[in-house]
Backbone atoms as SQL, in Angstrom:
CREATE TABLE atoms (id INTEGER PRIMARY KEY, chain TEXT, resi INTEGER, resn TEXT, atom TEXT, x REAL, y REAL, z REAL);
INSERT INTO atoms VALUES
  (1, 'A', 1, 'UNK', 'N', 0.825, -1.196, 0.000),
  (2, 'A', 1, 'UNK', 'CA', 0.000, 0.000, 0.000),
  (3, 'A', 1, 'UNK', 'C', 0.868, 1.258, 0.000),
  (4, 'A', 2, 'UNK', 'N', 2.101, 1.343, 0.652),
  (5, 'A', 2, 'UNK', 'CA', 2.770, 1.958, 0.982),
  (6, 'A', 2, 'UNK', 'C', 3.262, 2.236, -0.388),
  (7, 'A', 3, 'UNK', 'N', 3.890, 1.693, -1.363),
  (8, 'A', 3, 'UNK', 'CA', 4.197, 1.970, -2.860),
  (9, 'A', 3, 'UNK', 'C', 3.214, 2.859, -3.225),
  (10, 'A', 4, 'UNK', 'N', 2.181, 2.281, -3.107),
  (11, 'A', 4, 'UNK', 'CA', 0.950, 3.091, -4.191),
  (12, 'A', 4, 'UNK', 'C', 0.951, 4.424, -3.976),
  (13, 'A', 5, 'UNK', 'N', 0.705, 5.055, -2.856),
  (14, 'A', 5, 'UNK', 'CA', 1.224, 6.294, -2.310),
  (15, 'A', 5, 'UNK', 'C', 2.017, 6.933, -2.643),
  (16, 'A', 6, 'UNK', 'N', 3.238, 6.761, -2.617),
  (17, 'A', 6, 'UNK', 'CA', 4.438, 7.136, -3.055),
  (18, 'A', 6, 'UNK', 'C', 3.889, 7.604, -4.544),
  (19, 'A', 7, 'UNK', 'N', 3.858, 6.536, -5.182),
  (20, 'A', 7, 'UNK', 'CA', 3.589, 6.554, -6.391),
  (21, 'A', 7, 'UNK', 'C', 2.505, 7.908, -7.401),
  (22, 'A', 8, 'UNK', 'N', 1.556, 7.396, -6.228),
  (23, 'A', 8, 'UNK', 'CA', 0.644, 8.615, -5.991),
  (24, 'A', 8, 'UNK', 'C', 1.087, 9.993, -6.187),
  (25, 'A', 9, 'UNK', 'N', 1.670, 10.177, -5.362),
  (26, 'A', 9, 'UNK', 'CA', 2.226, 11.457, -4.944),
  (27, 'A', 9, 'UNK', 'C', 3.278, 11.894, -6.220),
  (28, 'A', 10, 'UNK', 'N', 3.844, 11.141, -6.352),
  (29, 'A', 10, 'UNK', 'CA', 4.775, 10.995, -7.518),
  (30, 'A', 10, 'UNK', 'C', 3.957, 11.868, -9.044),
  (31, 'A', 11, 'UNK', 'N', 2.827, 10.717, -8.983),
  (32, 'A', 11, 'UNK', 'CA', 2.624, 11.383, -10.195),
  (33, 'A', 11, 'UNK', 'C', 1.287, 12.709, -9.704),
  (34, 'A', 12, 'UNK', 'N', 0.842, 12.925, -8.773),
  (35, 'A', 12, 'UNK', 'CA', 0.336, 14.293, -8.691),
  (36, 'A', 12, 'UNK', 'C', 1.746, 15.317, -8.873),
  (37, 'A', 13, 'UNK', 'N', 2.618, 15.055, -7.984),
  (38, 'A', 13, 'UNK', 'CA', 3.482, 16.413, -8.515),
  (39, 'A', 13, 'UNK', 'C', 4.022, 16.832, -9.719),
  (40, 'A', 14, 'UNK', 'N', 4.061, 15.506, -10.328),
  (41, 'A', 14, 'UNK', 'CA', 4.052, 15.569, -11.736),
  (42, 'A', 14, 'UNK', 'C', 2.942, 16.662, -12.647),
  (43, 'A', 15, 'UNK', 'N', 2.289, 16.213, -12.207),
  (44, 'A', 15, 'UNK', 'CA', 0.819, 16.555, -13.093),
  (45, 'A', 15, 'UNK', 'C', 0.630, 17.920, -12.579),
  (46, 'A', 16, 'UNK', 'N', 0.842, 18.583, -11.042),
  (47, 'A', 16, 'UNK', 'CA', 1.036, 20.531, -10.928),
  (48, 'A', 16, 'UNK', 'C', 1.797, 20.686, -11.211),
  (49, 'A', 17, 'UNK', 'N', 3.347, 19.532, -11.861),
  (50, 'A', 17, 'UNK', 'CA', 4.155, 20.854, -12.202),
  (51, 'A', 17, 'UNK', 'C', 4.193, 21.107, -13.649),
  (52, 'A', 18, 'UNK', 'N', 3.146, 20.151, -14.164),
  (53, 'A', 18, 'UNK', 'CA', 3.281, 20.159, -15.706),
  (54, 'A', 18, 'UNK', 'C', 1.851, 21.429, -16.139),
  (55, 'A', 19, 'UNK', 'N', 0.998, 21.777, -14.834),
  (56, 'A', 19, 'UNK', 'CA', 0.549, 22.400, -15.150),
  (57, 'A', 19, 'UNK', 'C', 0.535, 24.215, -14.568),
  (58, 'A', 20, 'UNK', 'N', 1.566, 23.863, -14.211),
  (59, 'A', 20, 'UNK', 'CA', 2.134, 25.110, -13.491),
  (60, 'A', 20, 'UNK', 'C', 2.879, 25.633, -14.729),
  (61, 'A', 21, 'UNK', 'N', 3.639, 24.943, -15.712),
  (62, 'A', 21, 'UNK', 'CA', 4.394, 25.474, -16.987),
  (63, 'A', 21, 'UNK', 'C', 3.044, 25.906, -17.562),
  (64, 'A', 22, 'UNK', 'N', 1.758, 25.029, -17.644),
  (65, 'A', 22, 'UNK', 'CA', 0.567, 25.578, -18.742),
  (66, 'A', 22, 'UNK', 'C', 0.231, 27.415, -18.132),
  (67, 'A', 23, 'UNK', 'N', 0.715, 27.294, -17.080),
  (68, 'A', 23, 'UNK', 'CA', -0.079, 28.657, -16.405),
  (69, 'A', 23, 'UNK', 'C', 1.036, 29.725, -16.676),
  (70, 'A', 24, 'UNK', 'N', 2.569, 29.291, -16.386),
  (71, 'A', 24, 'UNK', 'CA', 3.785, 30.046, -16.892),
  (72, 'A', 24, 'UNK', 'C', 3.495, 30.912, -18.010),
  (73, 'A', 25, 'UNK', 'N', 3.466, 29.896, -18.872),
  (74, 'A', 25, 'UNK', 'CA', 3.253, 30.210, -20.167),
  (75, 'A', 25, 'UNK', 'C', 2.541, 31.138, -20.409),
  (76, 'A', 26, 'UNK', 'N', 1.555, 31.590, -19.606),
  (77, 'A', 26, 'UNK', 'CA', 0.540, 32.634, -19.853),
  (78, 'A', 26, 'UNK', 'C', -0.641, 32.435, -21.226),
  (79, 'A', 27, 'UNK', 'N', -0.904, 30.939, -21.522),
  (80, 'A', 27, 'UNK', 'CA', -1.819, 30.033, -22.137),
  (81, 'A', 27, 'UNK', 'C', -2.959, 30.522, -21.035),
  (82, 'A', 28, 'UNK', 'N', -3.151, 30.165, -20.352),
  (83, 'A', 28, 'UNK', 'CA', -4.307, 30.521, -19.569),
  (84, 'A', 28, 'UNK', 'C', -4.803, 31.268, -19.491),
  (85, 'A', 29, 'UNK', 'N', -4.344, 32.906, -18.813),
  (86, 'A', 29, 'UNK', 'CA', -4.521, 34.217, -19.338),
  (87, 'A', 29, 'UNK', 'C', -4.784, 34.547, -20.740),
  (88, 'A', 30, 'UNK', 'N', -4.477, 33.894, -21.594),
  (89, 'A', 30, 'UNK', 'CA', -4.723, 34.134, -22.905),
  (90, 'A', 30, 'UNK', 'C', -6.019, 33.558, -23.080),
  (91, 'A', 31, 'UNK', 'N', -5.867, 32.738, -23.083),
  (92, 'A', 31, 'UNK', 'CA', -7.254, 32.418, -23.516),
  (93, 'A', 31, 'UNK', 'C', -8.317, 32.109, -22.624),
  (94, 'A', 32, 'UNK', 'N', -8.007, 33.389, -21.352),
  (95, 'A', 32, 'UNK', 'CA', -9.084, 33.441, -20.370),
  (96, 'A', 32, 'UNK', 'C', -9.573, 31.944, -19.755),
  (97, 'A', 33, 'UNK', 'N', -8.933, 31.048, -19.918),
  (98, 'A', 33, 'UNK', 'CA', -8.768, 29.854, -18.967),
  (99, 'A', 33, 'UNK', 'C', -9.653, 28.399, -19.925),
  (100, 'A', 34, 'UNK', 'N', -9.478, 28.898, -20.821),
  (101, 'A', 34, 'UNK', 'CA', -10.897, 28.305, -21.852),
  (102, 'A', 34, 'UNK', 'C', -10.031, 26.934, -22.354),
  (103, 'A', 35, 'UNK', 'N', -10.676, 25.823, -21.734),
  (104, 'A', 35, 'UNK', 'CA', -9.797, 24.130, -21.644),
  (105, 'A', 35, 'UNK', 'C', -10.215, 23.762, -22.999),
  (106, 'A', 36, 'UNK', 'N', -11.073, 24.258, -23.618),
  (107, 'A', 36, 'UNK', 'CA', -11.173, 24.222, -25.111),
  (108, 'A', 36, 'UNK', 'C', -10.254, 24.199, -25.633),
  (109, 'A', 37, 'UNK', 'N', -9.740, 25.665, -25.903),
  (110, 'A', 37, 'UNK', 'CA', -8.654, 25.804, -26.390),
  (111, 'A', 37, 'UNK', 'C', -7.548, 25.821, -25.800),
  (112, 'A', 38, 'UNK', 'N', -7.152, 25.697, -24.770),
  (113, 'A', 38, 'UNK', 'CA', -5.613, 24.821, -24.210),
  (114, 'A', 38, 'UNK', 'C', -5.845, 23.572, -25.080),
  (115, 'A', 39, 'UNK', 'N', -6.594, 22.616, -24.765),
  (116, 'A', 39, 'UNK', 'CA', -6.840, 21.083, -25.200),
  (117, 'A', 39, 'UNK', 'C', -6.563, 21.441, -26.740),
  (118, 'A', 40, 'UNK', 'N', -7.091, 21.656, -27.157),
  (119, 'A', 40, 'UNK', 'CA', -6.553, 22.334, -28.874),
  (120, 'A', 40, 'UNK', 'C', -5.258, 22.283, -29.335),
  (121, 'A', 41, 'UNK', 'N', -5.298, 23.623, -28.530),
  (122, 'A', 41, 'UNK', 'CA', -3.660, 23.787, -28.210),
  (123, 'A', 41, 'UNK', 'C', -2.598, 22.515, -28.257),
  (124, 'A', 42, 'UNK', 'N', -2.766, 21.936, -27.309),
  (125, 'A', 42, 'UNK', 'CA', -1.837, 20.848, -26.986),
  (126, 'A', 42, 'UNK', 'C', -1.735, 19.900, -27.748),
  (127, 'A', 43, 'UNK', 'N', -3.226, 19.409, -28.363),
  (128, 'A', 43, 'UNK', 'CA', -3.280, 18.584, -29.755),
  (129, 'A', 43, 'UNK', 'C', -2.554, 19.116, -30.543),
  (130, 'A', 44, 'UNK', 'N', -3.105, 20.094, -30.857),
  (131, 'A', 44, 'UNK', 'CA', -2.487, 21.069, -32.425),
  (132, 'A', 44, 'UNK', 'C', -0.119, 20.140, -32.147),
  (133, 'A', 45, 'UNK', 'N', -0.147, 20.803, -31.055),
  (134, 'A', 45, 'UNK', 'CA', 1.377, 20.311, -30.891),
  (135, 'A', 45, 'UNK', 'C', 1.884, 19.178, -30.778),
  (136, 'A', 46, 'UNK', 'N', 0.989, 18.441, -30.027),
  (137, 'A', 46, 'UNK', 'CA', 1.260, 16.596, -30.247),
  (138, 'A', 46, 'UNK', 'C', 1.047, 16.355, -31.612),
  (139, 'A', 47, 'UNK', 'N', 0.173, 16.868, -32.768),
  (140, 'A', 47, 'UNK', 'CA', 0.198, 16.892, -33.734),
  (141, 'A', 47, 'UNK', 'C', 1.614, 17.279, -34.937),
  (142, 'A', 48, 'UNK', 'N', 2.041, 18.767, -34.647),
  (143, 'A', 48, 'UNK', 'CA', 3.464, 19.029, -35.006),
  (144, 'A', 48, 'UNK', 'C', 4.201, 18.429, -34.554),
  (145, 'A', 49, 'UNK', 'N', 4.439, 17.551, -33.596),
  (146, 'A', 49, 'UNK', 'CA', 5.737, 16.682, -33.034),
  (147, 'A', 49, 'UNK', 'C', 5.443, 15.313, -33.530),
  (148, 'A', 50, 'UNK', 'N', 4.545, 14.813, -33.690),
  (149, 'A', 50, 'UNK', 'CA', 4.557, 13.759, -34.902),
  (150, 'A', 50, 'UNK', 'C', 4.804, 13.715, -36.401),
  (151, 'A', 51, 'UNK', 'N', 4.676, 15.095, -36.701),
  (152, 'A', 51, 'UNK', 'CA', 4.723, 15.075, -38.129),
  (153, 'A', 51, 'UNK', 'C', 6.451, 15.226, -38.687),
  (154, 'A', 52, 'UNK', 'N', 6.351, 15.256, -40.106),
  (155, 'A', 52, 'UNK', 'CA', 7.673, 15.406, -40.960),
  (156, 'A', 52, 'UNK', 'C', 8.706, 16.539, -40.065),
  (157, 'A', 53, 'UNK', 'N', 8.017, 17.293, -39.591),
  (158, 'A', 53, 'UNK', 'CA', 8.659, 18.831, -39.306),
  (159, 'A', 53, 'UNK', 'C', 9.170, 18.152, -38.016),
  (160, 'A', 54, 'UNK', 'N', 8.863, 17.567, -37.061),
  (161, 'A', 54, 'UNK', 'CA', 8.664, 17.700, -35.515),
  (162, 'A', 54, 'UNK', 'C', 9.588, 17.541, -34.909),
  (163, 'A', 55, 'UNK', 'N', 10.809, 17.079, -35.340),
  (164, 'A', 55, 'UNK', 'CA', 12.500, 17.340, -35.243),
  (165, 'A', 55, 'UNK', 'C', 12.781, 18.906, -34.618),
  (166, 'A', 56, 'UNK', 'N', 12.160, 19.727, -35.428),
  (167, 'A', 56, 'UNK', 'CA', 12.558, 21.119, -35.706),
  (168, 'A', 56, 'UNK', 'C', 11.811, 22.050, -35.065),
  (169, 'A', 57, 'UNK', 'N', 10.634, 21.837, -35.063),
  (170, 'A', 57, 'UNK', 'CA', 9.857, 21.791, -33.729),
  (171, 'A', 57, 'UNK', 'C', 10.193, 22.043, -31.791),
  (172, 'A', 58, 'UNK', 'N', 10.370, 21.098, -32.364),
  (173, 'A', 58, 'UNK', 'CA', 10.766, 20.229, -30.715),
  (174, 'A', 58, 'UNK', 'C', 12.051, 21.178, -30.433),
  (175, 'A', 59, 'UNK', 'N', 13.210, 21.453, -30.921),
  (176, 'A', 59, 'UNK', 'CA', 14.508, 21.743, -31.398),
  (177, 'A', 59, 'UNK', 'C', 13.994, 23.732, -30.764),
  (178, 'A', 60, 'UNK', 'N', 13.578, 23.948, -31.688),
  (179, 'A', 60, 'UNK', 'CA', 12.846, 25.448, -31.664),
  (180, 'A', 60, 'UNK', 'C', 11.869, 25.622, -30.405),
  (181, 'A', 61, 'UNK', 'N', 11.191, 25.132, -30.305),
  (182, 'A', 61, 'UNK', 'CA', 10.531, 24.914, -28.819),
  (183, 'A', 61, 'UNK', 'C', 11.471, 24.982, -27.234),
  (184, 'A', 62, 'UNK', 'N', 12.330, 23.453, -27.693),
  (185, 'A', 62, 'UNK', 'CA', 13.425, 23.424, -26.454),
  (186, 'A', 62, 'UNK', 'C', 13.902, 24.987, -26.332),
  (187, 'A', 63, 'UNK', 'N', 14.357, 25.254, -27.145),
  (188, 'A', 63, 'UNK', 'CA', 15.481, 26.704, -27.482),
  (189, 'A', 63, 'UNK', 'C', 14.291, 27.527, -26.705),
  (190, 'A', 64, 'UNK', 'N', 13.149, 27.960, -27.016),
  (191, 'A', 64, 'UNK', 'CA', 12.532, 28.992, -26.242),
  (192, 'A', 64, 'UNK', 'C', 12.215, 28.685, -25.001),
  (193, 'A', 65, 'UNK', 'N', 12.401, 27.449, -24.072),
  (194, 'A', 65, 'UNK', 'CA', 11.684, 27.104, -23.446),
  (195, 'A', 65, 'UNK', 'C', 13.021, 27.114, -22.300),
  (196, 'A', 66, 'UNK', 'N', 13.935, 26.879, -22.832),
  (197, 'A', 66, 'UNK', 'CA', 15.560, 26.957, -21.888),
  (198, 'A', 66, 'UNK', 'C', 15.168, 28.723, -21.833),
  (199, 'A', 67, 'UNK', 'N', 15.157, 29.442, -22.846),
  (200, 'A', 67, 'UNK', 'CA', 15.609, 30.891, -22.245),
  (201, 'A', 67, 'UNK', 'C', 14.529, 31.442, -22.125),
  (202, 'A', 68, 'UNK', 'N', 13.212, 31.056, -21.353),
  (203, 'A', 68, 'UNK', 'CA', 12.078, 31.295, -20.570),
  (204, 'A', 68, 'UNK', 'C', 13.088, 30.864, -19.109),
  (205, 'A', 69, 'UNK', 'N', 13.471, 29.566, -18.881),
  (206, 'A', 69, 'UNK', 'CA', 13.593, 29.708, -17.654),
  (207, 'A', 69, 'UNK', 'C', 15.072, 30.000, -17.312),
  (208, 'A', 70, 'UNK', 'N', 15.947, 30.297, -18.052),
  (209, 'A', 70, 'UNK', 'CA', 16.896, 31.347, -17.700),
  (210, 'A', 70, 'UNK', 'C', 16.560, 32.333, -17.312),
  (211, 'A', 71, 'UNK', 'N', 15.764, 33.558, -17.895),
  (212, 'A', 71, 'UNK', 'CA', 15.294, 34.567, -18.060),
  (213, 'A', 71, 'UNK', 'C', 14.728, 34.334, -16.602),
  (214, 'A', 72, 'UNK', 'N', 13.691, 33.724, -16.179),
  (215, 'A', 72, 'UNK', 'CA', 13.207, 33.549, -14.635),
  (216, 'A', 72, 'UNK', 'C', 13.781, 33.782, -13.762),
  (217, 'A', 73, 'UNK', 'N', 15.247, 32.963, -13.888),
  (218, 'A', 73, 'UNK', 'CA', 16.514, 32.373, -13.275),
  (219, 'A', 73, 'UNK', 'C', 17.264, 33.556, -12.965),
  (220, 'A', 74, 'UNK', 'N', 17.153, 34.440, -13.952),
  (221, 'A', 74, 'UNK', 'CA', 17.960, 35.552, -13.750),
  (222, 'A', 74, 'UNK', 'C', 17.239, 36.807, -12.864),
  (223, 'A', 75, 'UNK', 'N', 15.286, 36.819, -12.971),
  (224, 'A', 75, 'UNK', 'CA', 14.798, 37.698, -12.141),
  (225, 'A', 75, 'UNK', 'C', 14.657, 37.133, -10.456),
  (226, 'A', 76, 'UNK', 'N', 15.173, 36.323, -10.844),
  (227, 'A', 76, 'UNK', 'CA', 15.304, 35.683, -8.705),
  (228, 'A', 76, 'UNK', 'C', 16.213, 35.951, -8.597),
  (229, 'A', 77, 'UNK', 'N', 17.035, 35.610, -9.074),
  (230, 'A', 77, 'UNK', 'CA', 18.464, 36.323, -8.768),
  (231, 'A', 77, 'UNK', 'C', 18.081, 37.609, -8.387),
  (232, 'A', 78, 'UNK', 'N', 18.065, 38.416, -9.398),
  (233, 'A', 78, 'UNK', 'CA', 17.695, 40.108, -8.790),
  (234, 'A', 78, 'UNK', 'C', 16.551, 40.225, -8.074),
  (235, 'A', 79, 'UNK', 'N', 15.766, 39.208, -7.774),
  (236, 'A', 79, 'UNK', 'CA', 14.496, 39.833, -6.814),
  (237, 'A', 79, 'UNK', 'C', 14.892, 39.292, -5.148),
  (238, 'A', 80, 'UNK', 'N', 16.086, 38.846, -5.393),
  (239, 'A', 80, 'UNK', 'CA', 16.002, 37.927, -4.102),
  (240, 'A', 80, 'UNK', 'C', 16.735, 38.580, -3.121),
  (241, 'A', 81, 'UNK', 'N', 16.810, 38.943, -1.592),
  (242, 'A', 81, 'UNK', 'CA', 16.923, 39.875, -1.143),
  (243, 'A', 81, 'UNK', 'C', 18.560, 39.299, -0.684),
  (244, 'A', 82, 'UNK', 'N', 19.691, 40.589, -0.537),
  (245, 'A', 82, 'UNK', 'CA', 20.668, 40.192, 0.021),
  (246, 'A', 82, 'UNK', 'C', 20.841, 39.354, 1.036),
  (247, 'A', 83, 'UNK', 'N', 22.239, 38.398, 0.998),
  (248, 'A', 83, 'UNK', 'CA', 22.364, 37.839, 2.980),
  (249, 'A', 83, 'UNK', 'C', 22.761, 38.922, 3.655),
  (250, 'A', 84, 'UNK', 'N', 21.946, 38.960, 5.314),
  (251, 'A', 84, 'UNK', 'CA', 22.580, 39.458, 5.610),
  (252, 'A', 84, 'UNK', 'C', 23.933, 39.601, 6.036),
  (253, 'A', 85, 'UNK', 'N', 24.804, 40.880, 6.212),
  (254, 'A', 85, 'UNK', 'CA', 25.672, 40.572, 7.147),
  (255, 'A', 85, 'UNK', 'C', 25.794, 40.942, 8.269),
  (256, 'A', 86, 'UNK', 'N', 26.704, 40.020, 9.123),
  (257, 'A', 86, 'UNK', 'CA', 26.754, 40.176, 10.506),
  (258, 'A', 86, 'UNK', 'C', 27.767, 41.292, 10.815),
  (259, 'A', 87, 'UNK', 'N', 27.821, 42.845, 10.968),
  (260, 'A', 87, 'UNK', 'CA', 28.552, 43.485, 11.209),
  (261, 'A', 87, 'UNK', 'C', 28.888, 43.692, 12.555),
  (262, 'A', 88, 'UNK', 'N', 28.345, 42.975, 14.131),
  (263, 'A', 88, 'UNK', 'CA', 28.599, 42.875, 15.160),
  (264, 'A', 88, 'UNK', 'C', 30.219, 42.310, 15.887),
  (265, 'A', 89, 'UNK', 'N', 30.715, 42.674, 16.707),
  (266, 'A', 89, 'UNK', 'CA', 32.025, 42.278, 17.072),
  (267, 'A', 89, 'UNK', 'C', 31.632, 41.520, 18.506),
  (268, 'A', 90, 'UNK', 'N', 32.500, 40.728, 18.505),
  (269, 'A', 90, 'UNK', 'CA', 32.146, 39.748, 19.969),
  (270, 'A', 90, 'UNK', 'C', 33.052, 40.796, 20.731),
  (271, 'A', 91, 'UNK', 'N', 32.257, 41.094, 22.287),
  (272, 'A', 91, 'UNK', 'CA', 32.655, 42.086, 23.025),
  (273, 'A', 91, 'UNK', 'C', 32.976, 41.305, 24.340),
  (274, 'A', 92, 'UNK', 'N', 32.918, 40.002, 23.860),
  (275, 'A', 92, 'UNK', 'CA', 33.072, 39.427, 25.267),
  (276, 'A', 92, 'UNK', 'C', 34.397, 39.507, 25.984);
């Protein structure tokens, strides 16, 4: 029982974090949350990644999809607040 769980869990975090990229993306906001067209959407692309092209695709996709989360990578960096430092002297 104890597996199944695990397992469980496994694939829920899977499944928010795959839909935490759908929300990234700003797919949602776009199309005002409409599972219509996400579901579309996502066909339409399982569609291009099967076809003749989908090498190039995939290729062009990866490429925007690394410097989305660079680009992220780089505003935490700057949003993230200094360490502090300890400017105190032991007075003991």
């Amino acid at each position: 029982m104890r597996i199944l769980q695990v397992e469980r869990r496994k694939r829920t975090r899977h499944l928010i974090e795959l839909g935490g990229l759908v929300v990234k993306s700003g797919v949602v906001e776009l199309t005002n949350d409409d599972r219509a067209v996400i579901l579309g959407a996502l066909l339409w692309m399982a569609d291009k990644l099967q076809s003749d092209d989908g090498q190039r695709a995939r290729q062009l996709w990866a490429e925007k999809g690394k410097e989305a989360f660079d680009a992220e990578r780089g505003e935490q960096k700057e949003s993230a607040p200094a360490a502090p430092t300890d400017t105190t002297q032991d007075r003991a």
